[in-house]
C-alpha positions, 0 to 999 in steps of 0.5 A: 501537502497531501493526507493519506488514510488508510483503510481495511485491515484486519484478521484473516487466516492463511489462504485468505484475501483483504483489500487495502484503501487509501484515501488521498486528499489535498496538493496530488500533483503530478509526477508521483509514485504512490506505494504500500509499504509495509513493516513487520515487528522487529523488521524495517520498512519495506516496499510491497507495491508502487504505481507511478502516476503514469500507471505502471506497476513495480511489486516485492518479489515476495508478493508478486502474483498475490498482490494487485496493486491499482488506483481510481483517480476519479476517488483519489484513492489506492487499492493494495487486493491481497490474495493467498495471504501467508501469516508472513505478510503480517505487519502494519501496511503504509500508504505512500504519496511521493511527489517525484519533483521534489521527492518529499513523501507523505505517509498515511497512518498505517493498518495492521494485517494479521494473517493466522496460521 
C-alpha cells in the first residue's frame, strides 16, 4: 500500500506559477508510473503529467511547455512546476501512484489550484 499527499495549492492569478508536492510513503515498488491528475467542476478526471519509474515523461497537450513534471527519489516525492497558469487550469490537482504489475492505483487526497482571471 502506498499513501500519497499532497501539498502546495492555492490562489494565484493568471500568468503566475505554483509548484505541487507529493509525498509518497510506504511499498513503492518498481516498475511504476506516478502522474497528476487533475478534475475540474462538472468535468472528468484527466492526465496532466506522468513520469515512469524509468524517468521519462509524458504531459497533456494543454499543459505542455507550462508544466514540469519531476521527482526526488532520495524524498520519494513528486513535483508538478506550473508555469503561465491560465484560470482554465482550475481544478483540484490528484497525485497517482500506479504499480505497473499489478496496475492498482493509490490516489492522494487532491489540492485545489485556483487560477483567477
Amino acid at each position: 500500500q502506498v499513501q500519497l499527499v499532497e501539498s502546495g495549492g492555492g490562489l494565484v492569478q493568471s500568468g503566475g506559477s505554483l509548484r505541487l508536492s507529493c509525498a509518497a510513503s510506504g511499498s513503492i515498488n518498481s516498475p511504476y508510473v506516478m502522474g497528476w491528475y487533475r478534475q475540474a467542476p462538472g468535468k472528468q478526471r484527466e492526465l496532466v503529467a506522468s513520469i515512469m519509474s524509468g524517468g521519462s515523461t509524458n504531459y497533456a497537450d494543454s499543459v505542455l511547455g507550462r508544466f514540469t513534471i519531476s521527482r526526488d527519489n532520495a524524498k520519494n516525492t513528486m513535483y508538478l512546476q506550473m508555469n503561465s497558469l491560465k484560470p482554465e487550469d482550475t481544478a483540484v490537482y490528484y497525485c497517482n501512484y500506479r504499480w505497473l504489475i499489478t496496475t492498482r492505483d493509490s490516489w492522494g487526497q487532491g489540492t485545489q489550484v485556483t487560477v483567477s482571471s
